[in-house]
N, C-alpha and C positions, 0 to 999 in steps of 0.2 A: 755648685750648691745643689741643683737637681740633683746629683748623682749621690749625691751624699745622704737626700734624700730617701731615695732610690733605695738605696741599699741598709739603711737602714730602718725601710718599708719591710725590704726581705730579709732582712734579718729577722724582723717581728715575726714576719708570717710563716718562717722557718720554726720558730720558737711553740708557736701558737699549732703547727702541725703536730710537734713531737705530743704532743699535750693529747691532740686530737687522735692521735695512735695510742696514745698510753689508756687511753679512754676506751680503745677499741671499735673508734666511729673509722667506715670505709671510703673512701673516695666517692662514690656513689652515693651512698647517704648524706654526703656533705653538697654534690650537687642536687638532690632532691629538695634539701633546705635550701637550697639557694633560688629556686625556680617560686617557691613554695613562697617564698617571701617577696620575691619579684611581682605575683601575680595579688599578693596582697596588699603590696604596696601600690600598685597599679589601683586595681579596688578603692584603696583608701582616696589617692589623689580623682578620682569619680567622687564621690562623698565627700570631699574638701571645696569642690570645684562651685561655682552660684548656680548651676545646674542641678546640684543633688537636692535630693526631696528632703534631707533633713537640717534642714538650715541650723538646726540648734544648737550641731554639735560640730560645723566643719572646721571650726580652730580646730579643733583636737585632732581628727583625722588630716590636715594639713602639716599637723608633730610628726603624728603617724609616719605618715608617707615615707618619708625622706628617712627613716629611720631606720622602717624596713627596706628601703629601698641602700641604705647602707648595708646594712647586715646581709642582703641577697649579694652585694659587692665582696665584701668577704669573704662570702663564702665561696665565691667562683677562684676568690684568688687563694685559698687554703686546698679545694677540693685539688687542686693542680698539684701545688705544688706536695699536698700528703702521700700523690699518687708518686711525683719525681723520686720524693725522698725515700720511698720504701720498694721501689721497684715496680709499681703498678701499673706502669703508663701503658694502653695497648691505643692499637690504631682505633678499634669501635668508641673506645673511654674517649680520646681525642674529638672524634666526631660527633660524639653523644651531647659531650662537653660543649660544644661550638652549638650544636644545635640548640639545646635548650637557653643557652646565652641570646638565640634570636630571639625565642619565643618573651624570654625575661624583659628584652629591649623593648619589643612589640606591646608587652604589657603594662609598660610605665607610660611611651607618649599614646597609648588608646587611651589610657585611666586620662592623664591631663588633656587630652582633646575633647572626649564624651564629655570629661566634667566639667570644660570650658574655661579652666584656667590657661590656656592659649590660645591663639589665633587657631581651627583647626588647617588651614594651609600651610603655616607653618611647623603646625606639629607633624604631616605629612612627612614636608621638606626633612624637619629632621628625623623624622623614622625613616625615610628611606636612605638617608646619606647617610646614617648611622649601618643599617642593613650592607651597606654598598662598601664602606670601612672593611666591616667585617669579608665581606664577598673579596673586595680586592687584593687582603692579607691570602686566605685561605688559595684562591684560584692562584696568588705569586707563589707560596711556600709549594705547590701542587708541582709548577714548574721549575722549583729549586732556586727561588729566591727571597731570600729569607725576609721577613716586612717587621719584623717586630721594632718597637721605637720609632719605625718611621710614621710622620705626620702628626699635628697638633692634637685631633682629637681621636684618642685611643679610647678602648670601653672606661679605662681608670676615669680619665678628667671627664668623659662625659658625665657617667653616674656624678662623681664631686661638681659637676657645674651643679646640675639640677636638683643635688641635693644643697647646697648653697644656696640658689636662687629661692627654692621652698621655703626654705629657715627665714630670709630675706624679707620674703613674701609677708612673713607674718608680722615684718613694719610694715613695708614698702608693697603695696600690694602687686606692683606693675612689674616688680622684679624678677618675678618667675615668666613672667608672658616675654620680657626682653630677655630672658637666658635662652629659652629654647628658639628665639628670631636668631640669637649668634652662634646654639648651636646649630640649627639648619644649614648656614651659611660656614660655622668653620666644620663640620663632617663633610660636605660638599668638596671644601677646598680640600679635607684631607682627602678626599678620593683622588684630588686631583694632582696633590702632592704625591701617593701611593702609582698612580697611572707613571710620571713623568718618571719615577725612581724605578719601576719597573721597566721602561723603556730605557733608561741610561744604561741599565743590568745587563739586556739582553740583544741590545742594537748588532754587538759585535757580532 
């Protein structure tokens, strides 16, 4: 069923590039809007948070959030594959890519810790085991093994937990502060799933 999924996730985002090429947007341009809106969506969830100074309006920026915080998801996964599909891919675009994907990460649990819709220890927990996700993919593929799919929490389900748990929020207020306690805990494990599969890899 995942897989069915799966593929026809990439089917869409395959669709949705051709479009993005006919348009004449570059791979670059499309990571720019992706960072751009990570960083605003971050922002927002500050201003949604019982911390922000505008009490008036933080339904609204609580929409916000997770909205733009969708659309910066997209666009990391268009900005790839526009690059795959047209021949663009270089080693820097890869790196570049990855990089700014930390900073995007960095920018959503700072936005929900400053604004206090989490625990901020927990929001640590999960920016660093989110951070460390990332770190043990890259440092395995460095040494020729390949990490994609492996472990539960990938950038994809992270971004959809917490964008879920947001939406959530706006019954259930406690639902966003218990998303990011289970993401800390499963990014952790997936570190520790990516650790164990790297070691199965390379023992021989």
């Amino acid at each position: 069923m995942l897989t069915k999924v799966k593929e026809k996730v990439q089917s869409w985002i395959l669709f949705e590039a051709k479009l993005a090429f006919e348009a004449g947007l570059a791979p670059s341009q499309i990571s720019a809007l992706g960072i751009l809106f990570a960083v605003v969506s971050g922002f927002s969830y500050w201003l949604a948070g019982p911390l922000s100074p505008i009490a008036s309006i933080r339904q609204t920026f609580m929409v916000l959030a997770p909205v733009f915080l969708l659309i910066s998801g997209f666009c990391d996964a268009l900005d790839g594959a526009l690059a795959r599909l047209y021949g663009e891919t270089t080693t820097f675009g890869g790196f570049l890519d990855s990089l700014l994907d930390r900073y995007a990460d960095s920018s959503i649990y700072l936005g929900l810790a400053v604004g206090g819709l989490c625990d901020t220890s927990w929001g640590i927990i999960a920016l660093v085991g989110s951070l460390l996700v990332s770190y043990a993919r890259a440092r395995s593929e460095a040494a020729g093994v390949k990490m994609e799919t492996v472990g539960i929490a990938e950038r994809a389900e992270r971004i959809l937990m917490i964008a879920f748990g947001s939406f959530a929020a706006l019954i259930w207020p406690d639902v966003l502060r218990w998303s990011i306690i289970l993401l800390a805990l499963l990014t952790n494990f997936t570190v520790l799933q990516r650790t164990a599969y790297f070691h199965k890899k390379t023992r021989s």
